[in-house]
mmCIF file of the protein (N, C-alpha, C, O) and its ligand, coordinates in Angstrom:
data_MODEL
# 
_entry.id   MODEL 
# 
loop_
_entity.id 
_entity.type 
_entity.pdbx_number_of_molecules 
1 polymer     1 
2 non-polymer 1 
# 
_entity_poly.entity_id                      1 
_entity_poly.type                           'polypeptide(L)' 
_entity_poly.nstd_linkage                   no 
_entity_poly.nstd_monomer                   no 
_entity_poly.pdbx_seq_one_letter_code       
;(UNK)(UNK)(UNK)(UNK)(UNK)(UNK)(UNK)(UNK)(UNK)(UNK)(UNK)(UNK)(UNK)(UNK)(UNK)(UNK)
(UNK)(UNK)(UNK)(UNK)(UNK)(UNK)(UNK)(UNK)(UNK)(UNK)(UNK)(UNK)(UNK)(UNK)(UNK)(UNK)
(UNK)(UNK)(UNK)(UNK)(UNK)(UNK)(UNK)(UNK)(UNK)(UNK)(UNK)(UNK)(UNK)(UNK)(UNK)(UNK)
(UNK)(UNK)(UNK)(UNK)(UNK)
;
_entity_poly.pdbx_seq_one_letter_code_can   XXXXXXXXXXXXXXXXXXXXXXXXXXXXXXXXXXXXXXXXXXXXXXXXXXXXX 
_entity_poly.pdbx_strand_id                 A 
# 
loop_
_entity_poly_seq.entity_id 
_entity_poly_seq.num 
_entity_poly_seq.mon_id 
_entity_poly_seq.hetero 
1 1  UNK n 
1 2  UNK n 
1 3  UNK n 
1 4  UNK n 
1 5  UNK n 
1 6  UNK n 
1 7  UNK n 
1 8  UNK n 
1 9  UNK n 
1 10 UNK n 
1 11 UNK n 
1 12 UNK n 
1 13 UNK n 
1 14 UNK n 
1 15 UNK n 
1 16 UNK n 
1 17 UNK n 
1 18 UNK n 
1 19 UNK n 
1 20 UNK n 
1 21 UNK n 
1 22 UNK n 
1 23 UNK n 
1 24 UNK n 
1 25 UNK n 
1 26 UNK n 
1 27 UNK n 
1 28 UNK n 
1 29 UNK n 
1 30 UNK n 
1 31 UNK n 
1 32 UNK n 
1 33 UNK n 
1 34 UNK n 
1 35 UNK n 
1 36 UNK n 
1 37 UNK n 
1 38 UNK n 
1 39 UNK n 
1 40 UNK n 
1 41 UNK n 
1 42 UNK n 
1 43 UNK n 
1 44 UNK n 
1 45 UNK n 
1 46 UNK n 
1 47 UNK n 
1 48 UNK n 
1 49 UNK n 
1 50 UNK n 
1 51 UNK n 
1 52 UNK n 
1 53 UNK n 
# 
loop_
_struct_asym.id 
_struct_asym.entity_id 
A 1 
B 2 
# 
loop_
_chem_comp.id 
_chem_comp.type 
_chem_comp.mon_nstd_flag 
UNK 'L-peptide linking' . 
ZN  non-polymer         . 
# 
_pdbx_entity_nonpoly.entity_id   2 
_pdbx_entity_nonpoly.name        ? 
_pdbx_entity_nonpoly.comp_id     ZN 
# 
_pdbx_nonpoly_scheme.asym_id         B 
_pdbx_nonpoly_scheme.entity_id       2 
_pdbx_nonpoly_scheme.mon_id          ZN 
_pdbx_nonpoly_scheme.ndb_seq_num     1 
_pdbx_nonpoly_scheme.pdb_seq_num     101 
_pdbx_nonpoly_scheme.auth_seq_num    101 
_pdbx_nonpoly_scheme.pdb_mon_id      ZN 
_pdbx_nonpoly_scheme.auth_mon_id     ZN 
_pdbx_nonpoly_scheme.pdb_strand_id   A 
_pdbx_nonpoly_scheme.pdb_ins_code    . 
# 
loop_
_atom_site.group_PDB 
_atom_site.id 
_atom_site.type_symbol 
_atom_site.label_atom_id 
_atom_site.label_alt_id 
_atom_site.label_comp_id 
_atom_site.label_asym_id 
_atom_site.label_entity_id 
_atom_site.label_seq_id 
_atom_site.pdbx_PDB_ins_code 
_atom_site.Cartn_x 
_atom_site.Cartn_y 
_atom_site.Cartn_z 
_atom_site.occupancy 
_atom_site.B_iso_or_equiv 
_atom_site.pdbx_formal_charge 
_atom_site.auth_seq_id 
_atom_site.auth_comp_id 
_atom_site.auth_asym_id 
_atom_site.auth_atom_id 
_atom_site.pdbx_PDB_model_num 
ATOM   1   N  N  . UNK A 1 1  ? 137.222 191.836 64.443 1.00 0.00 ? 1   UNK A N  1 
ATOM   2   C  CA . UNK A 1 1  ? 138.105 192.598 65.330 1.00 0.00 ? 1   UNK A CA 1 
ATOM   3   C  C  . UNK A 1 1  ? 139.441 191.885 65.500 1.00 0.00 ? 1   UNK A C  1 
ATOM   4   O  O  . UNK A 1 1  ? 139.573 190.773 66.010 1.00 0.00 ? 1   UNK A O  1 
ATOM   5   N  N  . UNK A 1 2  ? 140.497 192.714 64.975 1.00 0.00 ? 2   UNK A N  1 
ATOM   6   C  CA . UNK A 1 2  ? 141.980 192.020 65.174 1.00 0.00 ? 2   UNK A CA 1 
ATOM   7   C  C  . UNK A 1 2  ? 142.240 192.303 66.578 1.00 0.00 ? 2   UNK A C  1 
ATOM   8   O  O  . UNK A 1 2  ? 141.716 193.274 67.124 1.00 0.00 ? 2   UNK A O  1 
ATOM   9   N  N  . UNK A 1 3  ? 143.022 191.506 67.195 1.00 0.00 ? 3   UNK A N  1 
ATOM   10  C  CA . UNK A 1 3  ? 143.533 191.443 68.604 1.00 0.00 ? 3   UNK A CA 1 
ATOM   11  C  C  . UNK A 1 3  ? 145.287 192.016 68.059 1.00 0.00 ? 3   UNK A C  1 
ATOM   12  O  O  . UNK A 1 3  ? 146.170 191.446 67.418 1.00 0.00 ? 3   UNK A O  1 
ATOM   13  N  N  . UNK A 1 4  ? 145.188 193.378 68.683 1.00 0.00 ? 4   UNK A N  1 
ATOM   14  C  CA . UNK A 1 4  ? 146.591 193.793 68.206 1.00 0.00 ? 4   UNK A CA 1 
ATOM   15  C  C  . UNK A 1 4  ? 147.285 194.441 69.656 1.00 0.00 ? 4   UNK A C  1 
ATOM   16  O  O  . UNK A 1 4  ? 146.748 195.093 70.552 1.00 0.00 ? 4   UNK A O  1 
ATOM   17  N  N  . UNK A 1 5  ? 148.642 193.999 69.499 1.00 0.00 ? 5   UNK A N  1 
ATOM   18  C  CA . UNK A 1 5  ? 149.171 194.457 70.913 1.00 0.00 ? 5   UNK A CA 1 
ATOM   19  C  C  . UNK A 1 5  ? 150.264 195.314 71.052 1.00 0.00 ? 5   UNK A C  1 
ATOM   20  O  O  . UNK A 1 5  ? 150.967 195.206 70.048 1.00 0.00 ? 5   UNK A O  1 
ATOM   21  N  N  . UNK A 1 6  ? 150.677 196.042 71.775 1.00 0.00 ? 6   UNK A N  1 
ATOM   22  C  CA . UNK A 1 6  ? 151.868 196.993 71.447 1.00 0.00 ? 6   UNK A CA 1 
ATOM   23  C  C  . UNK A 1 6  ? 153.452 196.525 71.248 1.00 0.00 ? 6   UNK A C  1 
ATOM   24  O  O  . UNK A 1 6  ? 154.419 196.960 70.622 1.00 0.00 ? 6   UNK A O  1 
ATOM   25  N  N  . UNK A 1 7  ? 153.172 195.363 72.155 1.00 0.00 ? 7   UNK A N  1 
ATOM   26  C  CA . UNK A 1 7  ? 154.741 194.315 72.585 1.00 0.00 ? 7   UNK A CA 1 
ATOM   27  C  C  . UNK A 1 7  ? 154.130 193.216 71.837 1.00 0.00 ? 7   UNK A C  1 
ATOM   28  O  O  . UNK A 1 7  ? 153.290 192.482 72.356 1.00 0.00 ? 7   UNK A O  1 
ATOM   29  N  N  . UNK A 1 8  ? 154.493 193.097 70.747 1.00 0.00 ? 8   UNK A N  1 
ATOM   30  C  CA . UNK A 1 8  ? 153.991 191.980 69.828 1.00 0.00 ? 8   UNK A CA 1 
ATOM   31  C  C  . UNK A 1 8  ? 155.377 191.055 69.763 1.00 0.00 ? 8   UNK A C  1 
ATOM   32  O  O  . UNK A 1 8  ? 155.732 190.557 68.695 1.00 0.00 ? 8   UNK A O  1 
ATOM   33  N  N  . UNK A 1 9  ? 156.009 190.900 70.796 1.00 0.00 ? 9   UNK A N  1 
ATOM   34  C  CA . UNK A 1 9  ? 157.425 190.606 70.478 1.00 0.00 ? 9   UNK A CA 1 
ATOM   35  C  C  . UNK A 1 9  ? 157.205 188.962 70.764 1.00 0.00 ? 9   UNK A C  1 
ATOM   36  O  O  . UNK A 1 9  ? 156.136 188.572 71.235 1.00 0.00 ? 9   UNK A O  1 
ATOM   37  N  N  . UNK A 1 10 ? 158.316 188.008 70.439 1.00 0.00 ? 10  UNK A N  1 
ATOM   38  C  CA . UNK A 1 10 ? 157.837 186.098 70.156 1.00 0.00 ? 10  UNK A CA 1 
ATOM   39  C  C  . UNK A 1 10 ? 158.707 185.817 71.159 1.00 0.00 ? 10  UNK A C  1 
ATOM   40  O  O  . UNK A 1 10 ? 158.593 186.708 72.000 1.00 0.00 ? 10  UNK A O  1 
ATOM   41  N  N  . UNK A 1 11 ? 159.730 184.809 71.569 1.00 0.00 ? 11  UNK A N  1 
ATOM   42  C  CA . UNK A 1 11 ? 160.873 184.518 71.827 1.00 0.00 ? 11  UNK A CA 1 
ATOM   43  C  C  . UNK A 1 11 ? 161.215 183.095 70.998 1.00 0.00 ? 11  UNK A C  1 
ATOM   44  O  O  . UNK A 1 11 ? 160.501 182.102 70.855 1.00 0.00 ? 11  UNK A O  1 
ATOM   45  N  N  . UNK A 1 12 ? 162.364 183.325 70.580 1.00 0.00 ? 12  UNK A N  1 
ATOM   46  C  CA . UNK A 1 12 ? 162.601 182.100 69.695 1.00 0.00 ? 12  UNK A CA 1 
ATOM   47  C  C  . UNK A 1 12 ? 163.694 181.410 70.105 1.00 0.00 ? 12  UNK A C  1 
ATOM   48  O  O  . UNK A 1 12 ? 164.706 182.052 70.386 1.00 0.00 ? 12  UNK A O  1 
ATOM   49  N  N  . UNK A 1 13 ? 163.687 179.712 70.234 1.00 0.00 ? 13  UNK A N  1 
ATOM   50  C  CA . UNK A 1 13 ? 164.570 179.032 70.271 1.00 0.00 ? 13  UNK A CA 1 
ATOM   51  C  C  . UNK A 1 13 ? 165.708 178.976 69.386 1.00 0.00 ? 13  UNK A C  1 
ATOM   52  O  O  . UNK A 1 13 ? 165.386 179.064 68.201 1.00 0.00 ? 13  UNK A O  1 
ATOM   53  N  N  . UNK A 1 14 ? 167.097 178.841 69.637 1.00 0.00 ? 14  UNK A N  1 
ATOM   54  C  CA . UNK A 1 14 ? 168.005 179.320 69.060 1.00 0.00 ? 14  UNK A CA 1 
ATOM   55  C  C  . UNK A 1 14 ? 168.814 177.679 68.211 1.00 0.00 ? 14  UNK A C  1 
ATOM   56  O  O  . UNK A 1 14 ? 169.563 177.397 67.276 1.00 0.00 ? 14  UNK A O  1 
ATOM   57  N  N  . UNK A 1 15 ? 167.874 176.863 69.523 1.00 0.00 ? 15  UNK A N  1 
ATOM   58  C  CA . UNK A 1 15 ? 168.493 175.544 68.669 1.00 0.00 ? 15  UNK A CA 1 
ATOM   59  C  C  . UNK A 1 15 ? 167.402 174.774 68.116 1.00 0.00 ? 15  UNK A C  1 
ATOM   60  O  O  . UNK A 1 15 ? 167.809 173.718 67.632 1.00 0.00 ? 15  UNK A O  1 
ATOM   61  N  N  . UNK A 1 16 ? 166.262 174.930 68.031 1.00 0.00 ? 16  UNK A N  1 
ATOM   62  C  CA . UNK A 1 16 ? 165.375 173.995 66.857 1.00 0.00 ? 16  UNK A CA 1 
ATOM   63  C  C  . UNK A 1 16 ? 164.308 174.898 66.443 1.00 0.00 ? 16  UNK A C  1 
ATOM   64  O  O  . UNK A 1 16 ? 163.336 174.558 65.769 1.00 0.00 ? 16  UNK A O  1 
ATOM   65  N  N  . UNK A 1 17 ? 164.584 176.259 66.958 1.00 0.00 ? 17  UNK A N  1 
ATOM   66  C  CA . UNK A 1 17 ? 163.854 177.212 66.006 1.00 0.00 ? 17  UNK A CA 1 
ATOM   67  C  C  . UNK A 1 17 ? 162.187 177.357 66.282 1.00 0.00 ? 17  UNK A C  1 
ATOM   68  O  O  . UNK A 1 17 ? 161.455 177.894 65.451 1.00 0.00 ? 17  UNK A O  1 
ATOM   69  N  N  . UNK A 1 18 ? 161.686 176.802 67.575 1.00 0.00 ? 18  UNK A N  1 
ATOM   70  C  CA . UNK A 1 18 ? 160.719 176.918 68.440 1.00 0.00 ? 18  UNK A CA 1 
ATOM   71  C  C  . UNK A 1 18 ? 160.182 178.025 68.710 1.00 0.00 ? 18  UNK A C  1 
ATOM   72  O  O  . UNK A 1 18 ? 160.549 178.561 69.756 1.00 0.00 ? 18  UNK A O  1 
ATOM   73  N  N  . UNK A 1 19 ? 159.302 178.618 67.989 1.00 0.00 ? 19  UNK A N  1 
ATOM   74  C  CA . UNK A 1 19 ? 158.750 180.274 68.251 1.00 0.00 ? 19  UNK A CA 1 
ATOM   75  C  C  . UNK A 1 19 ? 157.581 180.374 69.229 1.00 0.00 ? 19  UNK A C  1 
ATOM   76  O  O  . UNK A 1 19 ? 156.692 179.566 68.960 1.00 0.00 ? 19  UNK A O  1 
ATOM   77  N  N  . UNK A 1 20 ? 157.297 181.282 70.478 1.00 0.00 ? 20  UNK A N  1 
ATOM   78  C  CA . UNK A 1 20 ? 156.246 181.457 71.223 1.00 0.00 ? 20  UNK A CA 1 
ATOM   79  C  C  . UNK A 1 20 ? 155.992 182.781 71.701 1.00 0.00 ? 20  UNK A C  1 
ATOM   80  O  O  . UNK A 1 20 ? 156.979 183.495 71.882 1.00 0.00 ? 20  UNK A O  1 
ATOM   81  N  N  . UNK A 1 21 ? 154.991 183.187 71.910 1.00 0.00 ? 21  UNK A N  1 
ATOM   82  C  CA . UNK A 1 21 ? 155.211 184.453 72.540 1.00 0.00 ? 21  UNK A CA 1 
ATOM   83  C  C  . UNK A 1 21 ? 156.076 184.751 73.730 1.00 0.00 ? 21  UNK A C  1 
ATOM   84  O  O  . UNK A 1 21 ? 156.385 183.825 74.480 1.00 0.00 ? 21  UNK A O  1 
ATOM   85  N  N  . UNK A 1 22 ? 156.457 185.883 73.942 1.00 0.00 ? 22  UNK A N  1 
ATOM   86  C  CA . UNK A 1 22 ? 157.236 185.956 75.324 1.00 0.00 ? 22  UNK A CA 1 
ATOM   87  C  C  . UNK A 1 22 ? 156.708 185.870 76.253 1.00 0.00 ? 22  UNK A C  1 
ATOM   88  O  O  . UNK A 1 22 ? 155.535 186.243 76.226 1.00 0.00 ? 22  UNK A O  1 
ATOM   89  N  N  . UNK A 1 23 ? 157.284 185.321 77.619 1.00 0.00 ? 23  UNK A N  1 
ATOM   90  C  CA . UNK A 1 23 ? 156.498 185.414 78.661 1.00 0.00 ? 23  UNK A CA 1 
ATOM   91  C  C  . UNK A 1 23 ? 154.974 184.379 78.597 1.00 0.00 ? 23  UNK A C  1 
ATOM   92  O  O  . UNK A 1 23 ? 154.034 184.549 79.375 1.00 0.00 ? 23  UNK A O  1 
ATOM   93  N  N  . UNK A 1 24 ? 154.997 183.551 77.744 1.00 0.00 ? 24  UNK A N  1 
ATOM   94  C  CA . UNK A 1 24 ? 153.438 182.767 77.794 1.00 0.00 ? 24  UNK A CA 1 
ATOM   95  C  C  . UNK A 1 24 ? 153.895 181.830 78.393 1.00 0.00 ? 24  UNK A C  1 
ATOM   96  O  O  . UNK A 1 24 ? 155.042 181.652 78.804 1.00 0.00 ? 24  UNK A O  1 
ATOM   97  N  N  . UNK A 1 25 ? 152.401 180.777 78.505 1.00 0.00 ? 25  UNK A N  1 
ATOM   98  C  CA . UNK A 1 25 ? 153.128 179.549 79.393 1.00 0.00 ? 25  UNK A CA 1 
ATOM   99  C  C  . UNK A 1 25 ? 153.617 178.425 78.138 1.00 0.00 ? 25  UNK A C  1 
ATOM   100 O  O  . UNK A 1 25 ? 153.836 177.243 78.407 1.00 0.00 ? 25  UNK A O  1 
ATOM   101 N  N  . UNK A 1 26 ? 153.675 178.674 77.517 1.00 0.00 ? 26  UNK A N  1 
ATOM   102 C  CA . UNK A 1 26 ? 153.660 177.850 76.310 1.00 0.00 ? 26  UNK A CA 1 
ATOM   103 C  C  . UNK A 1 26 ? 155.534 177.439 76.520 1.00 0.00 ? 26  UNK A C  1 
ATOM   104 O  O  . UNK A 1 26 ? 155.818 176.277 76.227 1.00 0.00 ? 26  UNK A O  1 
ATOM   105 N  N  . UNK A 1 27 ? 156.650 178.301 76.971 1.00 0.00 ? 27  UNK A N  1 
ATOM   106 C  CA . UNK A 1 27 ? 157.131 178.291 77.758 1.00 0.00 ? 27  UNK A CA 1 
ATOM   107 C  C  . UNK A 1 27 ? 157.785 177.532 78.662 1.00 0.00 ? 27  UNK A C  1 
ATOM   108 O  O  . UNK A 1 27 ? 156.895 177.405 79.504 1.00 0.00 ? 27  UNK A O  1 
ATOM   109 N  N  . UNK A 1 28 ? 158.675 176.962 79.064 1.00 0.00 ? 28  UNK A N  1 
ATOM   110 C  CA . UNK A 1 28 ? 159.157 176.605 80.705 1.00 0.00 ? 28  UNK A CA 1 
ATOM   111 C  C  . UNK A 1 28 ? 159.837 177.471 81.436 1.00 0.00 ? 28  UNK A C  1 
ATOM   112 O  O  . UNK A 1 28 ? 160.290 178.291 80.637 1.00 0.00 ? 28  UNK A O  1 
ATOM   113 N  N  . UNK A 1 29 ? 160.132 177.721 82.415 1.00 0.00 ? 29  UNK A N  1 
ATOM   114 C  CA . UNK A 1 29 ? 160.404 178.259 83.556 1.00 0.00 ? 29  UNK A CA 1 
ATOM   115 C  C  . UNK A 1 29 ? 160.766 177.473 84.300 1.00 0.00 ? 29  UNK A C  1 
ATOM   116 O  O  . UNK A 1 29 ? 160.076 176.643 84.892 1.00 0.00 ? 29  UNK A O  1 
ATOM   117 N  N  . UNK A 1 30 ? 162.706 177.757 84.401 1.00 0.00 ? 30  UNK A N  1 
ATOM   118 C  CA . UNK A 1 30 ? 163.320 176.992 85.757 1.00 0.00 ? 30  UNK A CA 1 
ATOM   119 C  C  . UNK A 1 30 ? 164.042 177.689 86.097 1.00 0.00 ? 30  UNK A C  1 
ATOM   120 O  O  . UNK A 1 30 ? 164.477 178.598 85.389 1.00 0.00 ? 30  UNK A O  1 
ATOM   121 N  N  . UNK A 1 31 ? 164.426 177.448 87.412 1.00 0.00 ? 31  UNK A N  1 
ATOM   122 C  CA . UNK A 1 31 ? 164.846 178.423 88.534 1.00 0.00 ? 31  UNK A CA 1 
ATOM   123 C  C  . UNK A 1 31 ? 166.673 177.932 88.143 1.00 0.00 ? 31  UNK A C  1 
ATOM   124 O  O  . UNK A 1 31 ? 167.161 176.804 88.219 1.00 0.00 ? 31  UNK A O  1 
ATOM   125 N  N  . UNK A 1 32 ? 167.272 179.076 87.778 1.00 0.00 ? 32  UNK A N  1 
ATOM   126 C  CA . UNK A 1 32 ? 168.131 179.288 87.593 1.00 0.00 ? 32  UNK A CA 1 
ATOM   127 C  C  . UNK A 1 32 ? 169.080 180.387 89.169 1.00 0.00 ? 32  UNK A C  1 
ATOM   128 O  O  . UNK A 1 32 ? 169.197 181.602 89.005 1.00 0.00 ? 32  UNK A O  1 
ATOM   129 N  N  . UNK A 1 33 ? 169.606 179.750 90.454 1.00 0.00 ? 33  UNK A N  1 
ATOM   130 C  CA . UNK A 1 33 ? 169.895 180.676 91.105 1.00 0.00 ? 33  UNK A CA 1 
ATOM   131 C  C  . UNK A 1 33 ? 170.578 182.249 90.801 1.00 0.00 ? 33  UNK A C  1 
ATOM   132 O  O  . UNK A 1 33 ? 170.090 183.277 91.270 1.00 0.00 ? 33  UNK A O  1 
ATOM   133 N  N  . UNK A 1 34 ? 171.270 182.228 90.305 1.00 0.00 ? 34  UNK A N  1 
ATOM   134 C  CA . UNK A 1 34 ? 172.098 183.178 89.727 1.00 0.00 ? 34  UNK A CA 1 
ATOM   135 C  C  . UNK A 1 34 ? 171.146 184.175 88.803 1.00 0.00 ? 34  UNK A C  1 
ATOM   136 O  O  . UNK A 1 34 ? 170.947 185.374 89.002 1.00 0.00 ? 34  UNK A O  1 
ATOM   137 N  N  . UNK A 1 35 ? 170.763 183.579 88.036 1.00 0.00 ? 35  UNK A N  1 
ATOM   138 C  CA . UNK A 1 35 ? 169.679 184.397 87.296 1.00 0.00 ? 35  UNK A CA 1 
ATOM   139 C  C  . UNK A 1 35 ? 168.083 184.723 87.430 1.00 0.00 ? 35  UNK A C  1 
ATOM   140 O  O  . UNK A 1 35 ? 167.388 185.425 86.696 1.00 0.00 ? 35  UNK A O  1 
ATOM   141 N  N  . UNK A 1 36 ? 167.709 183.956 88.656 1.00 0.00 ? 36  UNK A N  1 
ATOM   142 C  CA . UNK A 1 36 ? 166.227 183.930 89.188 1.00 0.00 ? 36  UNK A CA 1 
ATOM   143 C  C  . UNK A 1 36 ? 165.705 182.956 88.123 1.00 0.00 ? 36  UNK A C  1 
ATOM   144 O  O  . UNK A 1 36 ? 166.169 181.816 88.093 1.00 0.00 ? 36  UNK A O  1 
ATOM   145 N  N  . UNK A 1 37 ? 164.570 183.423 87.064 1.00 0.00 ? 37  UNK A N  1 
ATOM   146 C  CA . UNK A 1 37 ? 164.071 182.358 86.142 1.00 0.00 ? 37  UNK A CA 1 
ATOM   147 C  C  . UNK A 1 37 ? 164.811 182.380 85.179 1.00 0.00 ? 37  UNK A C  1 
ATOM   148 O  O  . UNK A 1 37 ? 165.823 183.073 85.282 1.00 0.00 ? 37  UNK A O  1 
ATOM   149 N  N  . UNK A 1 38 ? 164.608 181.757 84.121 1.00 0.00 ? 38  UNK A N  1 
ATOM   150 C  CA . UNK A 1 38 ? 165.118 181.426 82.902 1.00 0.00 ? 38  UNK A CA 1 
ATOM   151 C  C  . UNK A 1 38 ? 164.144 180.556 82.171 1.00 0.00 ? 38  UNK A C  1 
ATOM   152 O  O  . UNK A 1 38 ? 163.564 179.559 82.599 1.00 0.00 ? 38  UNK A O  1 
ATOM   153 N  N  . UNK A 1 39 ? 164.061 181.179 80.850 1.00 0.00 ? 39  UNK A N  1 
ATOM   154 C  CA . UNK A 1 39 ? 163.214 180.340 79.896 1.00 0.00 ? 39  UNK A CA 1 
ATOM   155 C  C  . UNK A 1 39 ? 163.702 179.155 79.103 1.00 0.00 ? 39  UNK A C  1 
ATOM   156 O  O  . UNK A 1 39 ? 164.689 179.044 78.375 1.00 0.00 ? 39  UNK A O  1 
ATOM   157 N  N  . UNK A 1 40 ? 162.868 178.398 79.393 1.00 0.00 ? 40  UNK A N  1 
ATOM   158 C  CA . UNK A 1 40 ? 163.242 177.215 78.635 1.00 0.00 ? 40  UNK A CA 1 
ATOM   159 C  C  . UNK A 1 40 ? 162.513 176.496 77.668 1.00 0.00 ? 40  UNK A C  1 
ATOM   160 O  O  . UNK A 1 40 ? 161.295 176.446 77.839 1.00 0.00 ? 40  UNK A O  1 
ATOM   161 N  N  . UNK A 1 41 ? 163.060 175.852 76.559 1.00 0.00 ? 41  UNK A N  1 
ATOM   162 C  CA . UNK A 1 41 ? 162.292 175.609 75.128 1.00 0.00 ? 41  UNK A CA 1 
ATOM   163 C  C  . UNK A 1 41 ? 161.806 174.266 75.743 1.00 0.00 ? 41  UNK A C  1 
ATOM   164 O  O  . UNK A 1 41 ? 162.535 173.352 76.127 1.00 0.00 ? 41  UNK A O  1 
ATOM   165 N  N  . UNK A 1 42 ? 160.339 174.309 75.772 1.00 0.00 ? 42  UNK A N  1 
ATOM   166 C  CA . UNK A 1 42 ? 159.648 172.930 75.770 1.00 0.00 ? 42  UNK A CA 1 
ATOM   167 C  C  . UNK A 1 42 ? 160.218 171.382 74.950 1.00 0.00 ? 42  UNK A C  1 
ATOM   168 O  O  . UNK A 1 42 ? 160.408 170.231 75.342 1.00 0.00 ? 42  UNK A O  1 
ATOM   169 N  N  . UNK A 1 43 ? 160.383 172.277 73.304 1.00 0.00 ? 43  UNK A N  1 
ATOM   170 C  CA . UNK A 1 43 ? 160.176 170.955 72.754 1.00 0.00 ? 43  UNK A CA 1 
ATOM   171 C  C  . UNK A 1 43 ? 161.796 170.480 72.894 1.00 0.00 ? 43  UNK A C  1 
ATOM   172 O  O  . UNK A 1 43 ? 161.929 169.284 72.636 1.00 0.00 ? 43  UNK A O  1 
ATOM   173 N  N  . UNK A 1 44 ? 162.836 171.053 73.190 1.00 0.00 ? 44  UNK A N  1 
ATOM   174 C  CA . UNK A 1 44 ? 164.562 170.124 73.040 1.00 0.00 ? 44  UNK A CA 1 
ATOM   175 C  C  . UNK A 1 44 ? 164.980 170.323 74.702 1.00 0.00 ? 44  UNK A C  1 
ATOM   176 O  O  . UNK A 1 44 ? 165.493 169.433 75.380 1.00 0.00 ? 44  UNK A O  1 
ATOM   177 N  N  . UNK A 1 45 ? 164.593 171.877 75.254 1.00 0.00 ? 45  UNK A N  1 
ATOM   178 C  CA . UNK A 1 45 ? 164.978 171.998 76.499 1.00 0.00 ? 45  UNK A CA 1 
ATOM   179 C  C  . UNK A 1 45 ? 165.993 172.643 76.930 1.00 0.00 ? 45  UNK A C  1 
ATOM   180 O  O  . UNK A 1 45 ? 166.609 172.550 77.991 1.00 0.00 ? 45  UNK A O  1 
ATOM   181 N  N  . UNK A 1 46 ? 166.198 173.649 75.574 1.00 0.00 ? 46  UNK A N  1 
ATOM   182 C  CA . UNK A 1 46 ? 167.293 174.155 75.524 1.00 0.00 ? 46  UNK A CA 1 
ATOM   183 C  C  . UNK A 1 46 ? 167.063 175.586 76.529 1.00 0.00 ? 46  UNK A C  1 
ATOM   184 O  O  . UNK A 1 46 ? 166.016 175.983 77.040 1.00 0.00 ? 46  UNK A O  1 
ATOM   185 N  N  . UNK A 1 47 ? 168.260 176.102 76.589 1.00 0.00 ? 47  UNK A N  1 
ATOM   186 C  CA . UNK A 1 47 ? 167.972 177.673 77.662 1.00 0.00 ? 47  UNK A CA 1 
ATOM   187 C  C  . UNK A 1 47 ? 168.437 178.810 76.524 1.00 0.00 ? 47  UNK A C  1 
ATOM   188 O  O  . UNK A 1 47 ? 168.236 180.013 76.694 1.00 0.00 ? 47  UNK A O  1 
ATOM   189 N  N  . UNK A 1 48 ? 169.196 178.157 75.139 1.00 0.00 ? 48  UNK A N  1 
ATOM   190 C  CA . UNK A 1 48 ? 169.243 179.426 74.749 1.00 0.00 ? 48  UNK A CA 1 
ATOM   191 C  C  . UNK A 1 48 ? 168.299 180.007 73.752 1.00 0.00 ? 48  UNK A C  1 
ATOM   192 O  O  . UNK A 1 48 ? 168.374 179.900 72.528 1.00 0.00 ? 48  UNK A O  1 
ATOM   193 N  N  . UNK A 1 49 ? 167.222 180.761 74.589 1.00 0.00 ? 49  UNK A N  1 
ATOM   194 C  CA . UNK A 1 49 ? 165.899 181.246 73.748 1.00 0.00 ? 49  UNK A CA 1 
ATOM   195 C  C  . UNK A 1 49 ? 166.573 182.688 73.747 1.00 0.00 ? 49  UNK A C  1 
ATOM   196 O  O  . UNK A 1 49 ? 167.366 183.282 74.477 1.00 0.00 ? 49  UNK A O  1 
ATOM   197 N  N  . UNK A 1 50 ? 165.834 182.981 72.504 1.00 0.00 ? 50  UNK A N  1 
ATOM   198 C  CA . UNK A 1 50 ? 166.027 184.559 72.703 1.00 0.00 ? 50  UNK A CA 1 
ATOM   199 C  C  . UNK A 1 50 ? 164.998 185.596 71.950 1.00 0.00 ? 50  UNK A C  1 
ATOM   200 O  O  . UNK A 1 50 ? 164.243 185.083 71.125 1.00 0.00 ? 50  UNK A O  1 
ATOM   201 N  N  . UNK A 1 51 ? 164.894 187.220 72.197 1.00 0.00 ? 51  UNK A N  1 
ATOM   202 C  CA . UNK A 1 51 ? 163.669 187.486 72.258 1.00 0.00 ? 51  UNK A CA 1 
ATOM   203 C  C  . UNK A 1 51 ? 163.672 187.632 70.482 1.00 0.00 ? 51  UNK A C  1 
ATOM   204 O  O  . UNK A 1 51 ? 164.762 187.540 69.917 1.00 0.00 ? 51  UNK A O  1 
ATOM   205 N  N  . UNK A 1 52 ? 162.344 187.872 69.609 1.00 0.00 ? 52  UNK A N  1 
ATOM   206 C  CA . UNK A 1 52 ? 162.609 188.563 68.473 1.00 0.00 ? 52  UNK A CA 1 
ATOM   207 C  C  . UNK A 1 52 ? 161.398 189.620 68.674 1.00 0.00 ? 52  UNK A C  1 
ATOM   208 O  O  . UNK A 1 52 ? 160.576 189.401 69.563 1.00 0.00 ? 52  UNK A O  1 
ATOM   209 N  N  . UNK A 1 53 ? 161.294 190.701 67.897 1.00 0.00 ? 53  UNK A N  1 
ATOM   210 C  CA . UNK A 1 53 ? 160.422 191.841 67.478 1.00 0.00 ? 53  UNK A CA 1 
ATOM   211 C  C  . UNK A 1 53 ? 159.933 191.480 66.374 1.00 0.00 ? 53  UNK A C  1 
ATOM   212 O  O  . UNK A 1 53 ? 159.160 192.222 65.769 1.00 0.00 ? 53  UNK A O  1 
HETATM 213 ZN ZN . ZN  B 2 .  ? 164.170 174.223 71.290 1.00 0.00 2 101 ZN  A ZN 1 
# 
């Protein structure tokens, strides 16, 4: 049985190319006031992730 999902979408790091699903904890999460959360790349720490399909 394949595990298949409708939002199969990743988010990928833009500066060392770090792929995860969206929204997992795999993930960081910091409180950005202005923007509420913001994702952040574990392995450099960068903020500019962005989504792919
Ligand atoms: Zn990164």
């Amino acid at each position: 049985m394949a595990i298949t999902t409708d939002s199969d979408s990743s988010s990928v790091c833009r500066q060392c190319g770090y792929t995860a699903a969206s929204g997992s904890d795999a993930w960081n999460r910091i409180s950005a006031p202005p923007f509420g959360r913001i994702t952040q790349c574990p392995e450099c720490g960068s903020t500019d992730v962005t989504n792919r399909q």
